[in-house]
C-alpha positions in Angstrom: 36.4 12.1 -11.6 38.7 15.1 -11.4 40.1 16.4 -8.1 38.4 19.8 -9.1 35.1 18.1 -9.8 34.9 16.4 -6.3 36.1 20.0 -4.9 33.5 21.8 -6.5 30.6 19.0 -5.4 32.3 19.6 -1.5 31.7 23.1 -2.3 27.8 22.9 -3.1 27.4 20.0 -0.7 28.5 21.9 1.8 26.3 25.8 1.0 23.2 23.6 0.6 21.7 24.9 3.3 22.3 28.5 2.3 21.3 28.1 -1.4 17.8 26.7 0.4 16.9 29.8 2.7 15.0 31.2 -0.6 13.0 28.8 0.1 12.1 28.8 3.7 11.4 32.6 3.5 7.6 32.9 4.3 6.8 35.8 1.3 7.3 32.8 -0.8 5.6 30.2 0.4 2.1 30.3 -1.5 4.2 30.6 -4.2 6.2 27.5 -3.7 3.1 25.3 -2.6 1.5 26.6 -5.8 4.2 25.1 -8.0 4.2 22.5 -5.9 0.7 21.6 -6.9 1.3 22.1 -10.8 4.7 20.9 -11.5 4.5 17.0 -10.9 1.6 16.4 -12.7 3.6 17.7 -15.9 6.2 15.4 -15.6 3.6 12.2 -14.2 5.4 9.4 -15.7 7.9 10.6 -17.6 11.3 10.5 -18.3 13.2 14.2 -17.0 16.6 15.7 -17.7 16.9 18.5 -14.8 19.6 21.0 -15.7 21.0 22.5 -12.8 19.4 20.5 -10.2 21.7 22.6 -7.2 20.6 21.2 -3.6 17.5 19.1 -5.6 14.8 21.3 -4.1 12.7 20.5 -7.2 14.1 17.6 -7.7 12.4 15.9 -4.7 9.2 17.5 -5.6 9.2 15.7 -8.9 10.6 12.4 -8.2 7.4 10.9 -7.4 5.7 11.8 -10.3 8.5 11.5 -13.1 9.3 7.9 -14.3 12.9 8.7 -13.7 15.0 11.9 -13.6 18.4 12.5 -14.8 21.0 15.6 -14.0 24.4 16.0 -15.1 26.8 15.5 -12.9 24.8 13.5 -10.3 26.5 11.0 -7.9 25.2 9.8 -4.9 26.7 12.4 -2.5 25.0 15.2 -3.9 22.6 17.4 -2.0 20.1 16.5 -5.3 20.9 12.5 -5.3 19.5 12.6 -1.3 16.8 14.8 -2.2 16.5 12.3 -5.0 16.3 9.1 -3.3 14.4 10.7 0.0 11.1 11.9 -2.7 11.4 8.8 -4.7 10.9 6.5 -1.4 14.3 4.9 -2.6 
């Protein structure tokens, strides 16, 4: 892996947090727990190729649905590959 790849994850790793306050902002909330509801039974034993998994907010919401899901640029140090392993029960 390049030195500006593993920068560049540091980067993310580290504004995880901020990328998530979208999400904790209560105006969104039915929202979120609606999707919430619908999205995993799409992907309910499937295979999934998430582009642009970020922090793996959604990622975590499918992983225990999907039979597996792939991102580019995953490695076990990303915000997504914890989300990952923490909704799969891994």
């Amino acid at each position: 892996m390049s030195d500006s790849a593993c920068s560049l994850g540091d980067y993310y790793a580290e504004r995880a947090y901020e990328y998530d306050e979208v999400y904790r902002k209560p105006e969104r909330q039915a929202d979120l727990a609606r999707l919430k509801q619908l999205l995993p039974p799409l992907v309910a034993d499937k295979r999934v190729l998430e582009i642009a998994a970020g922090t793996g907010y959604w990622t975590q919401v499918l992983a225990w649905a999907a039979a597996s899901i792939t991102w580019p640029g995953s490695r076990p140090s990303s915000p997504a590959w914890r989300r990952y392993a923490s909704g799969a029960g891994l």
